[in-house]
N, C-alpha and C positions, 0 to 999 in steps of 0.2 A: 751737701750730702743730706739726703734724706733724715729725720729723727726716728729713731725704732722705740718701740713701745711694746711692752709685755703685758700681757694678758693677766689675770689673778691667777688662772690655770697654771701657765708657765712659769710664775713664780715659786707656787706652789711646788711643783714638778718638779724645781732646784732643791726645792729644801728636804723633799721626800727622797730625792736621788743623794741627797748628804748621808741622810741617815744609814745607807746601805752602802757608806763610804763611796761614792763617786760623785767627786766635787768637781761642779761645773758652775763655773761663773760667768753673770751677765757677758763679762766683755769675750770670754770664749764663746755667749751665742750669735753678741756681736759681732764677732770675727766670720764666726761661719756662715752668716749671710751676706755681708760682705766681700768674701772673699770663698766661697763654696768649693771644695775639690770635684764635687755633682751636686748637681741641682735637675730637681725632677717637676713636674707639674702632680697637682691631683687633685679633689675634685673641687669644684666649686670653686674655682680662682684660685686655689689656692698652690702657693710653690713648699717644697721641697728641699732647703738644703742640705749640705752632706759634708761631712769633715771630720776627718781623725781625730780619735781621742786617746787609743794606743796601737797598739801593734793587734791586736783581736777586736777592738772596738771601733765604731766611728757615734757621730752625733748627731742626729737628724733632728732637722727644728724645720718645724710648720707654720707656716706665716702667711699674710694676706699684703699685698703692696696696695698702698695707696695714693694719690697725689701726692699728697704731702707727706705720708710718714709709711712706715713698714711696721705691722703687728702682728707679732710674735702670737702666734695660738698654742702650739704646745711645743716641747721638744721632748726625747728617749734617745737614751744611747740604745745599740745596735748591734750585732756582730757582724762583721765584716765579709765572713763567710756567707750571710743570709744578701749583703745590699751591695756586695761589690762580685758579680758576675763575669767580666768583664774576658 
C-alpha cells in the first residue's frame, strides 16, 4: 500500500477546521482516499475523493498519486446537497 503524505496546506486546513469545531483526523483523510464513496478527477492530475462526514456533510480531499506515495494537497468539508447530485 502506497504511503500518503500531507501537504503543510492540508495540515494546516485540519487545524483550522478544529477551531470551527469540525474535527477531522489524518486517518479519516486516510480512509477517504482509500476507500472513496466518489472519487472525481480535476485539473492537473489531480483526483478527488469524496466521503461522509454526516448526514448534510461530506469530505473532499485533493491529492496527487504518485509511484510511490499519494499527496494530500488540501482537503474541505462540503454539503451534500452541493456534491452529491445523483
Amino acid at each position: 500500500m502506497k504511503e500518503i503524505r500531507f501537504s503543510d496546506h492540508a495540515q494546516l486546513k485540519m487545524e483550522v477546521l478544529a477551531t470551527h469545531n469540525i474535527i477531522i483526523d489524518s486517518d479519516f483523510v486516510i480512509e477517504a482516499v482509500r476507500s472513496p464513496d466518489r472519487i472525481e478527477t480535476g485539473d492537473e492530475d489531480k483526483l478527488i475523493a469524496q466521503k461522509s462526514l454526516n448526514e448534510s456533510l461530506v469530505l473532499r480531499v485533493v491529492y496527487r498519486e504518485f509511484n510511490a506515495f499519494i499527496f494530500i494537497v488540501t482537503l474541505y468539508p462540503g454539503r451534500k446537497s452541493r456534491y452529491e447530485k445523483d
